[in-house]
Structures are given as structure tokens and as C-alpha cells.
PDB file of N, CA, C and O in Angstrom:
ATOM      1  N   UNK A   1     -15.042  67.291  -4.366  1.00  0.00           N
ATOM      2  CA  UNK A   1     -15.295  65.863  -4.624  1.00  0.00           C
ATOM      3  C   UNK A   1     -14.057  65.058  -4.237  1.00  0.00           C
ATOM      4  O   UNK A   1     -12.912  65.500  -4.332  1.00  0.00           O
ATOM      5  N   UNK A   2     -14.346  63.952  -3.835  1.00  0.00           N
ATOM      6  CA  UNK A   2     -12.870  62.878  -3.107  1.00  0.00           C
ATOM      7  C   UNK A   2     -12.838  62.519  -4.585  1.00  0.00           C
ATOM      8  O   UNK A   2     -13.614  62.713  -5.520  1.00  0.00           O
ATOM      9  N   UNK A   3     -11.926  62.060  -4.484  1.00  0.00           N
ATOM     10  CA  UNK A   3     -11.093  61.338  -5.506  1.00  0.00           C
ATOM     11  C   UNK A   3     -10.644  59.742  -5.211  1.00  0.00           C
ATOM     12  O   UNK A   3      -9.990  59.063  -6.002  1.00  0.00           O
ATOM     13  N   UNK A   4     -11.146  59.286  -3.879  1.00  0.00           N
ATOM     14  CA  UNK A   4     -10.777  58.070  -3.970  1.00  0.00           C
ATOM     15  C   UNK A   4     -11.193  57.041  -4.537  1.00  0.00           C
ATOM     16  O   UNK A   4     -12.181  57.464  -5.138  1.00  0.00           O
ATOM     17  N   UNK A   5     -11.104  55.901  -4.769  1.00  0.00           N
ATOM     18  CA  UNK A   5     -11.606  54.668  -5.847  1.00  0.00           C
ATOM     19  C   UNK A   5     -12.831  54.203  -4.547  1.00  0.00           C
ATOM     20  O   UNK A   5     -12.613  54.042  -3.346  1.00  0.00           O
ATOM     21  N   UNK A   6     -14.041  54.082  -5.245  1.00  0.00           N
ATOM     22  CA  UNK A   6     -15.121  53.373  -3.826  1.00  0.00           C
ATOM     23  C   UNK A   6     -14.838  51.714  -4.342  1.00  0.00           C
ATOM     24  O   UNK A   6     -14.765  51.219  -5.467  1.00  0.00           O
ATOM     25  N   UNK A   7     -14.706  51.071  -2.833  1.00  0.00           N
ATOM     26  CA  UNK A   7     -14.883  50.023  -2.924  1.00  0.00           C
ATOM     27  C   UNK A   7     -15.999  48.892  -2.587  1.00  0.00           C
ATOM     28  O   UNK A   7     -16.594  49.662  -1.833  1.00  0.00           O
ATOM     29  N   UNK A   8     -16.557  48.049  -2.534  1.00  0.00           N
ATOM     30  CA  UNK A   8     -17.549  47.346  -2.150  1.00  0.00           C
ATOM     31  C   UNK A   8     -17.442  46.598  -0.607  1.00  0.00           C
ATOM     32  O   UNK A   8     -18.366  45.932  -0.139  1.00  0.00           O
ATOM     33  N   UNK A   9     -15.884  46.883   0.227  1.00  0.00           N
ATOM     34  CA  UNK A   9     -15.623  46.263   1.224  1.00  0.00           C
ATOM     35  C   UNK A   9     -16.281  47.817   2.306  1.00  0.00           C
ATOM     36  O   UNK A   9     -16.084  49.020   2.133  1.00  0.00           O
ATOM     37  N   UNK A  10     -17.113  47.051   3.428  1.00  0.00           N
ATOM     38  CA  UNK A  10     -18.116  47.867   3.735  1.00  0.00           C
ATOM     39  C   UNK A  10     -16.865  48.609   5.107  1.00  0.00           C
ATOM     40  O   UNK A  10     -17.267  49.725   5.436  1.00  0.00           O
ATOM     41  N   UNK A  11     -15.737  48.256   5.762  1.00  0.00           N
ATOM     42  CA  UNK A  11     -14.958  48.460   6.627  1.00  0.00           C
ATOM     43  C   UNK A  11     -13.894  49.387   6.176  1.00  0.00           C
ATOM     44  O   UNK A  11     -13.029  49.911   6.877  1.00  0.00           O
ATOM     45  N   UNK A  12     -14.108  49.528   4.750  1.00  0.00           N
ATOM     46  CA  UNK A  12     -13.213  50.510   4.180  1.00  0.00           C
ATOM     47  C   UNK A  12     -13.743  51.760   3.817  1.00  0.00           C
ATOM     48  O   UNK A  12     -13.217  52.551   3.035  1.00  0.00           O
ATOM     49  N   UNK A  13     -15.093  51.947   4.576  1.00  0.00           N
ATOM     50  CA  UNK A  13     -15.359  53.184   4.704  1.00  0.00           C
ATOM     51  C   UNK A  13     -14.977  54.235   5.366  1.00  0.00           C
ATOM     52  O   UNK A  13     -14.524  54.038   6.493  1.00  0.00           O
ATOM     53  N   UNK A  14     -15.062  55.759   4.798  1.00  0.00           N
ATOM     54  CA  UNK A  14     -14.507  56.643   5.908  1.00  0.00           C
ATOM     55  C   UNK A  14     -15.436  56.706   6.935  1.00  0.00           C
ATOM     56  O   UNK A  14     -16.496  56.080   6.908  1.00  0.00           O
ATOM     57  N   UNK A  15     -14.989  57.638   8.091  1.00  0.00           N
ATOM     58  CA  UNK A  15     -15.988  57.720   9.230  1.00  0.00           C
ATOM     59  C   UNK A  15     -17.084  58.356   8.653  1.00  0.00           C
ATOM     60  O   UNK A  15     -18.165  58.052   9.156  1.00  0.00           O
ATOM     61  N   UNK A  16     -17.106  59.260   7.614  1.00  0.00           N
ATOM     62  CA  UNK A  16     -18.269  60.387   7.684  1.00  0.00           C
ATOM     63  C   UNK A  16     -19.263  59.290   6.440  1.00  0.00           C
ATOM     64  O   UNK A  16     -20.470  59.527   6.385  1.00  0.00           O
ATOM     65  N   UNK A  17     -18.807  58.384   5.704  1.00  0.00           N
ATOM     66  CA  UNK A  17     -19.558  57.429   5.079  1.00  0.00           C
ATOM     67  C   UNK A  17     -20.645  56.668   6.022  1.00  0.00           C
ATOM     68  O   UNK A  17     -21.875  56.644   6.070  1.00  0.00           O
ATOM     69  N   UNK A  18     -19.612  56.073   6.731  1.00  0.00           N
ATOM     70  CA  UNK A  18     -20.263  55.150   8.115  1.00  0.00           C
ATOM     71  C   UNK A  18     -21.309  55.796   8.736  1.00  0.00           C
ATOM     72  O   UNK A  18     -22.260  55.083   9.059  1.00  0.00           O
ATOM     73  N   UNK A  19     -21.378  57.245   9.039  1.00  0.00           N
ATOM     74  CA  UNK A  19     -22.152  58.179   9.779  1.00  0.00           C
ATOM     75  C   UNK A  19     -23.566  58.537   9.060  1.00  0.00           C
ATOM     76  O   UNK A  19     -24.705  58.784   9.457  1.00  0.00           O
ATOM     77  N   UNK A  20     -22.912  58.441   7.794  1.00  0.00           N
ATOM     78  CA  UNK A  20     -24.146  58.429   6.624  1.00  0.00           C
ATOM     79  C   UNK A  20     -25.370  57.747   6.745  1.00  0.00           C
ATOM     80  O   UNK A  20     -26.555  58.025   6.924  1.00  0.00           O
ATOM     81  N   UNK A  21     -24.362  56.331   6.516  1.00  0.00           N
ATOM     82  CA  UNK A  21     -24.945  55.431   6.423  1.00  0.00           C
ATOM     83  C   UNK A  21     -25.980  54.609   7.632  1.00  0.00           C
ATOM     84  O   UNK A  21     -26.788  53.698   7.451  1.00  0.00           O
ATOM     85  N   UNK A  22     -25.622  55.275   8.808  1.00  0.00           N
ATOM     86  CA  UNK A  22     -25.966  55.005  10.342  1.00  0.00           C
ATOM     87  C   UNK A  22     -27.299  55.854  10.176  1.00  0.00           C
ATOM     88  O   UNK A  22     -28.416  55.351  10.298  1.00  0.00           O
ATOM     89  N   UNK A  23     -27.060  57.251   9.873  1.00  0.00           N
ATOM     90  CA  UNK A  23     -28.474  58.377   9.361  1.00  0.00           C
ATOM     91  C   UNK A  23     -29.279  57.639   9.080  1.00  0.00           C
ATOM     92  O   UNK A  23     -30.207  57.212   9.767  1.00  0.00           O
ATOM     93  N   UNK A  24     -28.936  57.368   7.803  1.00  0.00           N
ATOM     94  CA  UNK A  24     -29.871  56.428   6.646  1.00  0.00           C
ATOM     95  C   UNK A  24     -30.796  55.497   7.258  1.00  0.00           C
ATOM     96  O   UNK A  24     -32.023  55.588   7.261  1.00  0.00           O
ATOM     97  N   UNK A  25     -30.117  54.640   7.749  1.00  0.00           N
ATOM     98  CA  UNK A  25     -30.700  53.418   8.269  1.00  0.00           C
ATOM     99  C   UNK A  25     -31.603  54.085   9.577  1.00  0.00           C
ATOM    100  O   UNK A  25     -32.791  53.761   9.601  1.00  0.00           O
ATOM    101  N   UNK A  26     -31.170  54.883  10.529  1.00  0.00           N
ATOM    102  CA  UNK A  26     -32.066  55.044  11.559  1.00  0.00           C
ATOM    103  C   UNK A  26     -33.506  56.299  10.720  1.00  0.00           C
ATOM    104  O   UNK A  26     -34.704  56.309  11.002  1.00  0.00           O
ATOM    105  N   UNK A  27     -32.947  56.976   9.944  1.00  0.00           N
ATOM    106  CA  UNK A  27     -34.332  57.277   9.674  1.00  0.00           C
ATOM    107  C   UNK A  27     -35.110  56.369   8.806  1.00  0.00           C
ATOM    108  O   UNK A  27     -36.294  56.250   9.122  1.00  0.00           O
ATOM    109  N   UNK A  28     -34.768  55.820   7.958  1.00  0.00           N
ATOM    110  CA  UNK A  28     -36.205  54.566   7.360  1.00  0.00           C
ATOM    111  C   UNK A  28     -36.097  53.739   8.585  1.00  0.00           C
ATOM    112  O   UNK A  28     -37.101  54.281   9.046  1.00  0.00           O
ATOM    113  N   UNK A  29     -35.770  52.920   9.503  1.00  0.00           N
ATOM    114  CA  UNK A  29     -36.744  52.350  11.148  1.00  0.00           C
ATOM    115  C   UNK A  29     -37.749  53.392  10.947  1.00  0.00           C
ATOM    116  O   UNK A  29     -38.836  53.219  10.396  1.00  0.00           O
ATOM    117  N   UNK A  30     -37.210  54.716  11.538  1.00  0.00           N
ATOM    118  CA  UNK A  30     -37.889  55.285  12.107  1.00  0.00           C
ATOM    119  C   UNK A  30     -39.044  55.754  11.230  1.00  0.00           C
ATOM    120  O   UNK A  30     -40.066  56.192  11.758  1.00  0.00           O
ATOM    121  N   UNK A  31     -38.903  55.671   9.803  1.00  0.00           N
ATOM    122  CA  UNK A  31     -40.279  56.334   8.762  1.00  0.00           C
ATOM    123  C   UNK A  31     -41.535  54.619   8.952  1.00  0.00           C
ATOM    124  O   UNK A  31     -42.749  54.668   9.151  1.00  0.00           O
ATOM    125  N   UNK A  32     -40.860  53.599   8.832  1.00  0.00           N
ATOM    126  CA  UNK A  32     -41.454  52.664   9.174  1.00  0.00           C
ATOM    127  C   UNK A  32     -42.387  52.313  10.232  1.00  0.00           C
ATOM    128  O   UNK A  32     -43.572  51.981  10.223  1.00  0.00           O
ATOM    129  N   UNK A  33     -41.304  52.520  11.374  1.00  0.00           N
ATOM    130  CA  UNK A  33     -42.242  52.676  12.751  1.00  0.00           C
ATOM    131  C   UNK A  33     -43.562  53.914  12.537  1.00  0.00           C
ATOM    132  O   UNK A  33     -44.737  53.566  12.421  1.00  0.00           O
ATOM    133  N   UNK A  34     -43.268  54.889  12.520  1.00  0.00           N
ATOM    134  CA  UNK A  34     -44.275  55.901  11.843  1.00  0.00           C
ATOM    135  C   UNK A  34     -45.106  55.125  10.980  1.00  0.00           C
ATOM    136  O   UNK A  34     -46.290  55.173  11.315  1.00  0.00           O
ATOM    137  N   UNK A  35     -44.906  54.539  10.140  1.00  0.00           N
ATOM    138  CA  UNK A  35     -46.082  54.219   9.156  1.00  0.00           C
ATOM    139  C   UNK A  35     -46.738  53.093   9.859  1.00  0.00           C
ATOM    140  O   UNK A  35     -47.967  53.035   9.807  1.00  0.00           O
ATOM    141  N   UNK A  36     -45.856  51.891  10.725  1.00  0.00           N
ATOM    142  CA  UNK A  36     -46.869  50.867  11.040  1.00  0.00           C
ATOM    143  C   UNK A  36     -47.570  51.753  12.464  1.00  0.00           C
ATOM    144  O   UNK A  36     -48.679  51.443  12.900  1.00  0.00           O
ATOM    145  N   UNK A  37     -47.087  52.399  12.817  1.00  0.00           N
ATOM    146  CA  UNK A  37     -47.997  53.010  14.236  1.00  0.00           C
ATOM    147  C   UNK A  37     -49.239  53.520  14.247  1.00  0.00           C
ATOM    148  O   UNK A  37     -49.997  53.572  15.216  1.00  0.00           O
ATOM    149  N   UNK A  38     -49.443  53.916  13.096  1.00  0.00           N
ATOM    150  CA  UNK A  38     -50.963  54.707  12.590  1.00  0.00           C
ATOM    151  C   UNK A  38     -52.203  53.384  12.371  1.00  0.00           C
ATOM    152  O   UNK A  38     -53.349  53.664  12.021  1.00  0.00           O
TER     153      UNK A  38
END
């Protein structure tokens, strides 16, 4: 577990946060697109 303090400033993320968070977002588009395509 990190130990660092999380902050709410979104640029003070680490890279592997950012990468997360890039995941995240492209799979709900992509569960969306899936759901409106049907």
C-alpha cells in the first residue's frame, strides 16, 4: 500500500493513477457504445 496523502488536484497524480483512470473512462464509452448499438 502507498503511503502517500491523496489529493483532489487531478495533475498530481502518479502515472499508473492517470493510466487507471484513462482504463476506466475508455471502458464505460465503450460499455455505452455497446449498449446504445443494440
Amino acid at each position: 500500500m502507498k503511503t502517500t496523502t491523496i489529493t483532489p488536484d487531478p495533475w498530481k497524480l502518479t502515472p499508473d493513477d492517470r493510466l487507471m483512470a484513462m482504463i476506466g473512462l475508455v471502458g464505460w464509452i465503450g460499455a455505452l457504445l455497446l449498449t446504445l448499438w443494440r
